[in-house]
C-alpha angles and dihedrals in degrees: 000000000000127000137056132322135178147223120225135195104243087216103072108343099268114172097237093171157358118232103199100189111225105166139008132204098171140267079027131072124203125202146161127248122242094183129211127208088260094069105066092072086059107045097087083062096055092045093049089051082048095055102044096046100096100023106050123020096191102048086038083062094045088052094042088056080047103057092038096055086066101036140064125193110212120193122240082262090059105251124128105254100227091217141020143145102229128181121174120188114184107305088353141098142163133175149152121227138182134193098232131070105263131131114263118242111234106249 
């Protein structure tokens, strides 16, 4: 799973991000982020689902919908990955995928 892989606006396609892998610990991948102007709209969203993860499960799961209506996660081979648990803090992120629909476990 190295690579990179990117983060993409659902709305039009827009390359919000680079994710350059730089470590695994499976079933998570860790990356640093190489940003596009398009992030910086989102990142409130990223650091409210941050924030909310340990403290309060039920909000935690309102922000994280949130944040996935407007993002995609693609594969280094292009294809759109169908689930995934994604956090990003600053340069860093870090998430978990499969290929199949589930609903992601807070973690």
């Amino acid at each position: 799973m190295n690579g990179t892989w990117t983060l993409h606006r659902q709305a039009d396609g827009e390359l919000l991000a680079e994710l350059v892998v730089t470590d695994g610990d499976f079933p998570w991948l860790y990356a640093r982020v190489e940003a596009r102007a398009g992030l910086a709209e989102l990142r409130p969203l990223f650091a409210d689902e941050l924030r909310l993860l340990d403290d309060d499960p039920e909000a935690w799961e309102k922000a994280y919908d949130e944040l996935r209506s407007v993002v995609t996660l693609r594969c280094p081979e292009g294809h759109d990955v169908p689930e995934f648990l994604l956090h990003l803090d600053g340069d860093e992120a870090w998430w978990r995928w499969s290929d199949e629909t589930e609903t992601p476990e807070m973690s």
